[in-house]
C-alpha positions in Angstrom: -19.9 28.9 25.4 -19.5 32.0 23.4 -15.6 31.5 22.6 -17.1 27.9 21.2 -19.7 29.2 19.0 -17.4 32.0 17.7 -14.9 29.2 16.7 -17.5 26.7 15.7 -18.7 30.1 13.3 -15.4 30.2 11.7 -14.9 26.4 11.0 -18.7 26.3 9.1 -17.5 29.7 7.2 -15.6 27.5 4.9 -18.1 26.1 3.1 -18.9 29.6 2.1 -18.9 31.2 -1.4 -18.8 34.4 -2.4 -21.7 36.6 -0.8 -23.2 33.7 0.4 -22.8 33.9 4.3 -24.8 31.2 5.9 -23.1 28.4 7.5 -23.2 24.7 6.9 -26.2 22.8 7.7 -26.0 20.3 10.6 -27.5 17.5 8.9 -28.2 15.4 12.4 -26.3 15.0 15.5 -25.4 12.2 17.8 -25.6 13.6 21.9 -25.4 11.6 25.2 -22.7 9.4 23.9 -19.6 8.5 25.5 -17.5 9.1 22.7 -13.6 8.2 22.8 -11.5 10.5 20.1 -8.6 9.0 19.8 -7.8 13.4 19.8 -5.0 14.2 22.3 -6.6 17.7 22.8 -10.1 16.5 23.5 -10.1 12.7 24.4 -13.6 12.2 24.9 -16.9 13.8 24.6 -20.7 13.6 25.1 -21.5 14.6 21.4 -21.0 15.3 17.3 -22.4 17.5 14.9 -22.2 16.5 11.2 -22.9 18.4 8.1 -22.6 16.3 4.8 -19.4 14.0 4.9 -18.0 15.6 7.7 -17.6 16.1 11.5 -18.5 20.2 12.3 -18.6 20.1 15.9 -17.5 17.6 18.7 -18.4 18.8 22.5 -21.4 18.2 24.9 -24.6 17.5 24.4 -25.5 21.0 25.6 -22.8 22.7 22.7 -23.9 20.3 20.4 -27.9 20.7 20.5 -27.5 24.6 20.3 -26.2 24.4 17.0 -29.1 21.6 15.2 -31.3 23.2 13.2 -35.0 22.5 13.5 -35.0 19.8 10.8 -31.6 18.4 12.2 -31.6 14.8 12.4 -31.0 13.5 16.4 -29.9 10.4 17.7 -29.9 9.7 21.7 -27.0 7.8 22.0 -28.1 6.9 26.1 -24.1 6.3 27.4 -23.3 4.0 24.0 -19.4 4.0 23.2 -18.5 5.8 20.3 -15.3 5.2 18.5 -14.1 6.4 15.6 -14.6 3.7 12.5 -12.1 0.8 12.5 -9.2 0.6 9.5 -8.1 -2.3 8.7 -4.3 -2.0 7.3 -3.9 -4.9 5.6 -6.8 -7.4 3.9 -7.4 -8.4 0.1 -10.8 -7.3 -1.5 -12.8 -8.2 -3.2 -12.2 -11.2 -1.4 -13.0 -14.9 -2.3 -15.9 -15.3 -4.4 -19.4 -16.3 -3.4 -18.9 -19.6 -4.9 -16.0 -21.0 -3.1 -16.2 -22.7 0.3 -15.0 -21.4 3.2 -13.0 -24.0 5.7 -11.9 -21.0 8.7 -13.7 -22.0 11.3 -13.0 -26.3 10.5 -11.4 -28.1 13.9 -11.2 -31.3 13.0 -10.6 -33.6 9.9 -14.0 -34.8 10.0 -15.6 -31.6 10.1 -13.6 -31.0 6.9 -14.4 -33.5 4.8 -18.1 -33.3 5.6 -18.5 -30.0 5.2 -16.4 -30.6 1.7 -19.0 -32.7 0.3 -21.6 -30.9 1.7 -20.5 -28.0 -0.3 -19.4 -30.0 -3.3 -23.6 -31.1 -3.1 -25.4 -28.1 -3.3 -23.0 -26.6 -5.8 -22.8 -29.5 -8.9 -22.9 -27.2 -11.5 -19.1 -25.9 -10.5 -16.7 -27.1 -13.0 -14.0 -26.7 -9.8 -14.3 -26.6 -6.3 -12.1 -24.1 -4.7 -11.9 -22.8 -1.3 -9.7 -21.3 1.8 -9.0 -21.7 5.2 -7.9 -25.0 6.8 -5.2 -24.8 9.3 -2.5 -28.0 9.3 -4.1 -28.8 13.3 -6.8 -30.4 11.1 -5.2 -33.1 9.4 -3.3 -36.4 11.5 0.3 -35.3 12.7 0.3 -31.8 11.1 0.5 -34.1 7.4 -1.6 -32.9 4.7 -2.7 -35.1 1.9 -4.9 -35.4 -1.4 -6.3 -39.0 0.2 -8.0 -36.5 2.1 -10.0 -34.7 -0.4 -10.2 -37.9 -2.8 -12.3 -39.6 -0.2 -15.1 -37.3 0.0 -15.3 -35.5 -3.9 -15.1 -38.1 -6.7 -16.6 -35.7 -9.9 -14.3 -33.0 -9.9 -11.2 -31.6 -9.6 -10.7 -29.5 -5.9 -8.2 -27.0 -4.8 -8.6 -25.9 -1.2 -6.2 -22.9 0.7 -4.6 -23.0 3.8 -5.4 -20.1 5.9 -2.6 -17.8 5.5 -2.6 -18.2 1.7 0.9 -19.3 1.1 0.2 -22.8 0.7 -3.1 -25.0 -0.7 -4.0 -28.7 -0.9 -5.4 -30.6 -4.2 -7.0 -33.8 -5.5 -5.5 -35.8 -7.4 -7.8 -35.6 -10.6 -6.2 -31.5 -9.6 -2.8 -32.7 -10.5 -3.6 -34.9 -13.3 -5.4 -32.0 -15.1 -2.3 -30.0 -14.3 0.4 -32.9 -15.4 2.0 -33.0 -12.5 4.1 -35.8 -11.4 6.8 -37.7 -9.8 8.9 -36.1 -12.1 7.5 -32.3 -11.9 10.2 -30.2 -10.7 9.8 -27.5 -7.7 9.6 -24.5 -9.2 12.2 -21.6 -8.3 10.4 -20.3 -4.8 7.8 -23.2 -4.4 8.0 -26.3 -2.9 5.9 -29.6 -4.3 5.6 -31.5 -1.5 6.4 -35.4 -1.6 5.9 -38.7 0.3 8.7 -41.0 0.9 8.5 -42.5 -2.5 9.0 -39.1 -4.4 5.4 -39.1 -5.2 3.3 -35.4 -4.9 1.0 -35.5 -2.2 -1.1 -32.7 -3.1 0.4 -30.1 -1.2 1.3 -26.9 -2.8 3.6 -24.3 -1.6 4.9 -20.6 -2.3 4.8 -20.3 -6.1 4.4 -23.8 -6.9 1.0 -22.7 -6.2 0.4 -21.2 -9.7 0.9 -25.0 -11.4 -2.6 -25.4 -10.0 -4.0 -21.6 -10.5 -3.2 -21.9 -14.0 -5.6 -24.7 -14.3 -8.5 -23.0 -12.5 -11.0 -21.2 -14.8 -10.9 -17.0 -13.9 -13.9 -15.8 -11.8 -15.6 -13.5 -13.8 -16.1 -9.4 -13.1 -19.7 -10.2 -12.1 -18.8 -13.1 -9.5 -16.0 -10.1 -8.3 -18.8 -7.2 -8.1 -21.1 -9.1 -6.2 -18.8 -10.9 -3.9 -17.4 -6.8 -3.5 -20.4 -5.5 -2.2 -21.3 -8.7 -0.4 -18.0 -8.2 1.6 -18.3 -4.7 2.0 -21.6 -4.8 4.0 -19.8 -7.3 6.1 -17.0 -5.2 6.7 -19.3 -2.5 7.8 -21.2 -4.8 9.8 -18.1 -5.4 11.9 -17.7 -1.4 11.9 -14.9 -0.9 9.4 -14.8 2.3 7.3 -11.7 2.3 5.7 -9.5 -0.4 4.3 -5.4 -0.6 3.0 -5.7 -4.0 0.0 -2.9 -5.4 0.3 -2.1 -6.7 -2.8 -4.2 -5.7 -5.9 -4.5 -7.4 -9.1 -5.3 -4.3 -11.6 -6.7 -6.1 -13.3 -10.0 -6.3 -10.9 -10.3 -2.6 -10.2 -12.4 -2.0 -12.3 -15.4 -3.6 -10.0 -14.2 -0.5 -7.1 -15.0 1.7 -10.3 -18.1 -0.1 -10.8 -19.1 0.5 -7.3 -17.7 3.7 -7.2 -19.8 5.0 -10.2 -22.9 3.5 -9.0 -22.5 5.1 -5.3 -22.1 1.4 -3.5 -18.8 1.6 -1.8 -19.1 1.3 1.6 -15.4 1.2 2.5 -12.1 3.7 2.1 -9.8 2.1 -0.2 -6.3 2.4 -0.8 -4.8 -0.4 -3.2 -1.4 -1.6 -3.6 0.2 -3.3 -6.8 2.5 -5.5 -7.5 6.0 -4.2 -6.9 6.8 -6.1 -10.1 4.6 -4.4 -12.4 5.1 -7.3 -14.9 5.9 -10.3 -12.4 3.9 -9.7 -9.3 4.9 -9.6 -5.7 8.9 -11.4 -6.2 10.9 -12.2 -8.9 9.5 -15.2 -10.5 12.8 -17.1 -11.2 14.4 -15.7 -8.0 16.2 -13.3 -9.7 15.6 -10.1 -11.9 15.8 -10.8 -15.7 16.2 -6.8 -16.1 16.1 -3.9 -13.6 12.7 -1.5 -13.1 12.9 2.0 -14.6 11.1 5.3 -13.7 9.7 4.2 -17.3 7.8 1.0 -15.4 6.5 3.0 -13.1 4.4 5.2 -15.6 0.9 3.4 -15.1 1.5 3.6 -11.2 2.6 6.9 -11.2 -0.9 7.5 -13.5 -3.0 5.9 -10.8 -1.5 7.9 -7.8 -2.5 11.3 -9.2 -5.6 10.3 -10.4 -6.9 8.4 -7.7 -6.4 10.7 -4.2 -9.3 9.6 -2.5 -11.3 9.5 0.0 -13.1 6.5 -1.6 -10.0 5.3 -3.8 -6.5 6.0 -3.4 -3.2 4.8 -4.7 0.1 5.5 -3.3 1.7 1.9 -2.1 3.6 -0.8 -3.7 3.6 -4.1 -2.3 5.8 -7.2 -2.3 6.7 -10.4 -1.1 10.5 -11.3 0.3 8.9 -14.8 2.4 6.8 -17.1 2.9 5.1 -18.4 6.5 6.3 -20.2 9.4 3.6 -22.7 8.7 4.9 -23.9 6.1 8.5 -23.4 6.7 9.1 -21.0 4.0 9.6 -18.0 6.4 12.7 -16.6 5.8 15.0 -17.5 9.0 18.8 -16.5 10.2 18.6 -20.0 12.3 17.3 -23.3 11.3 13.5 -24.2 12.3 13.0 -27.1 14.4 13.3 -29.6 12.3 15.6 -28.2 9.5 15.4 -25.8 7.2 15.7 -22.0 6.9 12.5 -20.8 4.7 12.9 -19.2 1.0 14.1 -15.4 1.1 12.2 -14.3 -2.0 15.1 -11.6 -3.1 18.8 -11.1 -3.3 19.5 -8.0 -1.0 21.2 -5.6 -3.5 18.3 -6.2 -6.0 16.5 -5.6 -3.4 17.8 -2.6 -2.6 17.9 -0.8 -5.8 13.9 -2.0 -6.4 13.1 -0.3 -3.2 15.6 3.2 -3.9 13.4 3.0 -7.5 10.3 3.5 -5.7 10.7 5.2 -2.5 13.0 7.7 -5.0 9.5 8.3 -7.2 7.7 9.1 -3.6 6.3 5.5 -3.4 5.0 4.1 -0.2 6.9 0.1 -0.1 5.0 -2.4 1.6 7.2 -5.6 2.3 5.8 -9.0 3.2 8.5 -10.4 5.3 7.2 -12.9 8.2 10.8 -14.5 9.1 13.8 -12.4 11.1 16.0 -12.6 8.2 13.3 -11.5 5.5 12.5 -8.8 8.2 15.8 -7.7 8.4 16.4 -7.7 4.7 13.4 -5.3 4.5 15.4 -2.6 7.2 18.2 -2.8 5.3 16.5 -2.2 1.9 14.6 0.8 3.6 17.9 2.3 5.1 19.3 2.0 1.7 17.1 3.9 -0.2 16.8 7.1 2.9 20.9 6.9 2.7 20.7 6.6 -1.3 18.0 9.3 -2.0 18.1 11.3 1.0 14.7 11.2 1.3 12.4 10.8 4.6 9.3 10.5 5.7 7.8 7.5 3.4 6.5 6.3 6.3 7.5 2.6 3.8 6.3 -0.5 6.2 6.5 -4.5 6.9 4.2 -6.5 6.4 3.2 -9.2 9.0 6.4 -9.1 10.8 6.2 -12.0 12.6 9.9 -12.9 14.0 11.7 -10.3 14.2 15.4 -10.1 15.7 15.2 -8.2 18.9 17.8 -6.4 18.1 16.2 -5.0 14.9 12.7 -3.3 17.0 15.0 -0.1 17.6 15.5 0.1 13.6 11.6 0.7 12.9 11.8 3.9 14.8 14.5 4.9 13.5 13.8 4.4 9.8 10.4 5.4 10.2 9.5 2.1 9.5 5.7 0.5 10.6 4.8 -2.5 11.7 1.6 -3.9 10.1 0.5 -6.7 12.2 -2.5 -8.8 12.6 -3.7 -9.6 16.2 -5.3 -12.9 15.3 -2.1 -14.1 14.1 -1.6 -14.6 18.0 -4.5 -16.7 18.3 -3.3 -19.9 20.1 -5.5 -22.1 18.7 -4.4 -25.4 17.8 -2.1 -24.6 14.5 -0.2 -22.0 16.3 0.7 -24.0 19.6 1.7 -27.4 17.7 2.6 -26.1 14.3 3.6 -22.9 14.5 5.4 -22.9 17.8 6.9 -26.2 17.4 8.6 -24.8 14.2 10.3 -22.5 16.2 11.3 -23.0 19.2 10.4 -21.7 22.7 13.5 -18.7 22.7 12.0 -17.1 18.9 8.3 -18.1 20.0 8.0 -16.0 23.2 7.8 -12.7 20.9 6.6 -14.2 17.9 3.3 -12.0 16.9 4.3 -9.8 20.1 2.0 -6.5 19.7 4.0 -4.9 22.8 7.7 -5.1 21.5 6.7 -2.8 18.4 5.2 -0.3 21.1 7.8 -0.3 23.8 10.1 0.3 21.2 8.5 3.5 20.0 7.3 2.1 16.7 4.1 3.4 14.8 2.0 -0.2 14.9 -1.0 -0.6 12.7 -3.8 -3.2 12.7 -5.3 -5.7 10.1 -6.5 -9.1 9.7 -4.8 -10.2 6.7 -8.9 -11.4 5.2 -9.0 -13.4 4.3 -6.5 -15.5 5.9 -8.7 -14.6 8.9 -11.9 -12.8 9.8 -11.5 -9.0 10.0 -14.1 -8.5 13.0 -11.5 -6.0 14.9 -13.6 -6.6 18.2 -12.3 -10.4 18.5 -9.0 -9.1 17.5 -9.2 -6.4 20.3 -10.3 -9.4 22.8 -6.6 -11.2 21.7 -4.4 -8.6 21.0 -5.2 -7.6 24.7 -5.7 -11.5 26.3 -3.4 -13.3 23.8 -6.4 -16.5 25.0 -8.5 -18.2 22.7 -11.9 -17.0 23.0 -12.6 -20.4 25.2 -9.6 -18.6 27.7 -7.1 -21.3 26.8 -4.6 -21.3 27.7 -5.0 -19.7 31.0 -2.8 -16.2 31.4 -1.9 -16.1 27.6 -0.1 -17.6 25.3 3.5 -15.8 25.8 1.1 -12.9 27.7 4.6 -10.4 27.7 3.1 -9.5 24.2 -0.4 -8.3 25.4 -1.6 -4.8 24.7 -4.4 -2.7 26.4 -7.3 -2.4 25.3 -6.8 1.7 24.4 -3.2 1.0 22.1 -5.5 -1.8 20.2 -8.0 0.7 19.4 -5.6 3.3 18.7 -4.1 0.4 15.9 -7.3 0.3 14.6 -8.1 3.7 14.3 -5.3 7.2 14.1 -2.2 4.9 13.3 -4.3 3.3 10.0 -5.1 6.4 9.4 -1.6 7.8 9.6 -0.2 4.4 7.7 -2.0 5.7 5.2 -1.0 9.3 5.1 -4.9 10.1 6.0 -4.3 11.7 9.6 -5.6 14.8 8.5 -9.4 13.9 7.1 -9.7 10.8 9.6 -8.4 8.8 12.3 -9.7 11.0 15.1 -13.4 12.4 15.7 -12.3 16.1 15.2 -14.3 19.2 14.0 -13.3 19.0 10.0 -12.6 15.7 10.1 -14.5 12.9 7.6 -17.9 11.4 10.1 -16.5 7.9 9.8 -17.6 6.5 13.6 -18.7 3.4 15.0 -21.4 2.6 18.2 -21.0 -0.2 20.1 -22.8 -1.8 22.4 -20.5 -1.6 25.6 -17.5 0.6 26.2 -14.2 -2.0 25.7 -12.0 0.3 27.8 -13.8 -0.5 30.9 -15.3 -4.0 30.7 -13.4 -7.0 31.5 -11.5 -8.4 28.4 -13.7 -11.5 27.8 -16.6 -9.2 27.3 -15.1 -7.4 24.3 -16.5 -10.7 22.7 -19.9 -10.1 23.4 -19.9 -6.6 22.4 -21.9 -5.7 19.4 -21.4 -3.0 16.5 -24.8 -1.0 16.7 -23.8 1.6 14.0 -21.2 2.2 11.3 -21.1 5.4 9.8 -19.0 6.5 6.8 -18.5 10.1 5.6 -21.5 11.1 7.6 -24.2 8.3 6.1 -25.1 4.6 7.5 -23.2 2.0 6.2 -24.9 -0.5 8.7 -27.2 -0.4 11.0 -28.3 -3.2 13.9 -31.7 -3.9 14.0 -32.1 -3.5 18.0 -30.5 -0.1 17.4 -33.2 2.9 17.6 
């Protein structure tokens, strides 16, 4: 006990200043818990001591109460599981806006279309309805069509998202108002889809997306701000602290600097541009008109230095080489089922010298590649620019990585490379068994949106949900990463159940490797004296309980840098 408190005397002395010689003030502490680390050198403990934003002490109840002070906040955890807070690696904030209708949780094509005009209903004053999250299970014989959304909304045009984002279905007073016709041609890395008589049927895929953006009126900076901190208490809710966007449009942040300024943030973020600071995520015609310069880069550079975090950082660069499975623009060596070998975004040597540009001006590169030959375009572009530069430790990742060629896993050690995946991706609900399967084939399905081949082969794996292509609750994520079942159990054993995790390597995805994705393992990650107070109670311990009743477990208490984010009413 005395060998702790001399050590525990040191770590306070810090916050000291010149004569001053008192130690920080333990602002409350948390004792009884069963608290899991994720710290190698002290996996669990009974207790934490916090002082302002950060963790001062983690030990036993009996180390723990000897340092509170007599004002010192105390919480009786009574056995709750502690964990630390939850990162999710890869979502987009601030997320759709409060005025668009959400279709995620739509089984059936009836269910659709009433909950369509319901919407449409009690929002007339909407000059367009817009919306996300239909899967293709929902329409007859995986066939999407306007005839759908014509039946049910008469007044206005509608533009409605599939789930992972990549693809979208209108009405046809939509394409009218965009002139689209017979005779509109696909655009570069799009795909208008037609019916036998070369007529669009309303479907929009890849880039041939923006014909119909261009045509929907911008959501305004107030609509972004409140559907920001709308969002963010959800997050915390779920008990997420810390957050990697995925793909930012700089031209919304300034509603994090809103937030920011007016002390709302509830969530760590990191952001990620455009790799093409003037084209977005790919080259829009393919092809580079011009190659990047350092010169390019200037406003990037300008953002990493100024903003370091802990609330917002800059640091990563994002693009796109593919599109999805779903909709067969996933970039493939071999042809899906069907025909057809996807879109790869990028020719490889431009490729290359975009991603030596970057990782040469210290750039984290985040590549969306879904498909095994867009995944393997992304290790060669990464092994260029460490041969090229000489440079290590970028720590540069892939996005989704869906397919990948077996014989590529031992490359993401090796390279350094991580694997951002989404455990809901391996959801078998009904679009992934007779869509997303089907497309292709049992041999390249059996360790599609496999969590264990990234982690037998020694790769650093980090979690996200991809929000919001799905919801970012990491417990139901836990529940399939580790069961690879529905949350009805179907099928029975798993769907391709090689690919399940335990319980402990999904938590540690959630928590140290986000942190460590984002070059944060020193301030968080861990519950570790000096370490950020971002933790998480919930209402059973997941390591123990049987799988299916991860689903049942409820977040009791987020904490971020030491202060409530959320707070469940049964919680005392």
């Amino acid at each position: 006990m005395r060998l702790f408190r001399v050590a525990l005397v040191a770590a306070l002395s810090t916050a000291l200043c010149g004569a001053q010689s008192s130690a920080q003030h333990i602002d409350r502490i948390l004792i009884n818990g069963n608290i899991w680390t994720e710290d190698d050198a002290q996996p669990q403990a009974q207790a934490l001591a916090i002082s302002g934003d950060k963790l001062v002490a983690v030990g036993t109840t009996a180390q723990i109460k000897a340092l509170a002070s007599p004002d010192s906040a105390v919480i009786d955890l009574h056995g709750l599981f502690v964990v630390p807070g939850f990162q999710d690696s890869h979502l987009h904030f601030p997320g759709r806006s409060i005025n668009e209708i959400d279709l995620h949780t739509v089984q059936t094509l009836k269910e659709f279309q009433q909950r369509l005009a319901d919407f449409a209903k009690t929002h007339p004053s909407l000059p367009w309805i817009v919306g996300a999250g239909w899967g293709y299970s929902v329409f007859p014989n995986q066939t999407v069509d306007k005839k759908y959304i014509d039946a049910v909304v008469s007044d206005r045009p509608v533009y409605l998202m599939e789930r992972d984002g990549h693809m979208g279905l209108a009405k046809s007073k939509a394409l009218q108002i965009a002139g689209i016709t017979k005779a509109t041609p696909d655009p570069p890395i799009g795909h208008i889809m037609r019916d036998s008589n070369g007529e669009p049927t309303g479907e929009f895929k890849e880039s041939a997306q923006d014909l119909i953006f261009n045509k929907i009126p911008p959501r305004t900076s107030e609509d972004e701000y409140q559907s920001l901190l709308q969002h963010m208490d959800e997050a915390a809710a779920a008990g997420i602290t810390s957050v990697q966007d995925a793909f930012t449009n700089l031209d919304t942040f300034p509603v994090f600097e809103r937030a920011a300024a007016a002390n709302a943030l509830k969530l760590r973020f990191r952001f990620a541009p455009p790799i093409l600071p003037n084209e977005g995520g790919s080259p829009k015609n393919h092809t580079l008109e011009k190659p990047l310069t350092a010169a390019d880069l200037a406003n990037y550079r300008k953002l990493r230095d100024t903003f370091q975090g802990p609330l917002l950082k800059f640091g990563a660069i994002k693009g796109f080489l593919d599109g999805t499975v779903d909709a067969r623009t996933a970039a493939m060596f071999e042809p899906y089922v069907g025909g057809g070998t996807g879109i790869p975004f990028w020719e490889q040597d431009q490729l290359n010298q975009t991603v030596a540009l970057y990782d040469k001006e210290g750039f984290q590169i985040m590549l969306h590649a879904i498909g095994d030959k867009a995944i393997h375009m992304a290790l060669d572009a990464y092994a260029y620019a460490e041969k090229t530069n000489g440079t290590t430790g970028r720590r540069h990742r892939i996005e989704h990585v869906e397919v990948p060629l077996l014989s590529d896993l031992p490359r993401f050690k090796q390279l350094g490379v991580i694997a951002s995946t989404q455990p809901m991706f391996a959801n078998p609900d009904e679009t992934v068994l007779d869509n997303f399967a089907k497309l292709l084939g049992p041999e390249r399905a059996s360790h599609a949106d496999s969590f264990r081949i990234f982690d037998d082969a020694g790769a650093v794996q980090v979690f996200g949900s991809d929000w919001g292509v799905f919801p970012f609750e990491p417990l139901p994520a836990i529940y399939c990463a580790v069961t690879r079942m529905t949350p009805e159990g179907t099928p029975p054993g798993g769907w391709y159940p090689a690919g399940r995790i335990s319980v402990k390597a999904a938590l540690r995805h959630y928590t140290r490797d986000g942190a460590y994705a984002s070059f944060d393992e020193n301030i968080r990650g861990t519950l570790t004296a000096g370490k950020l107070a971002d933790f998480v109670v919930l209402s059973k311990d997941i390591l123990t309980i049987p799988p299916k009743e991860i689903l049942s477990t409820k977040v009791l208490l987020t904490v971020m840098g030491g202060k409530d984010t959320y707070r469940d009413k049964d919680f005392r």
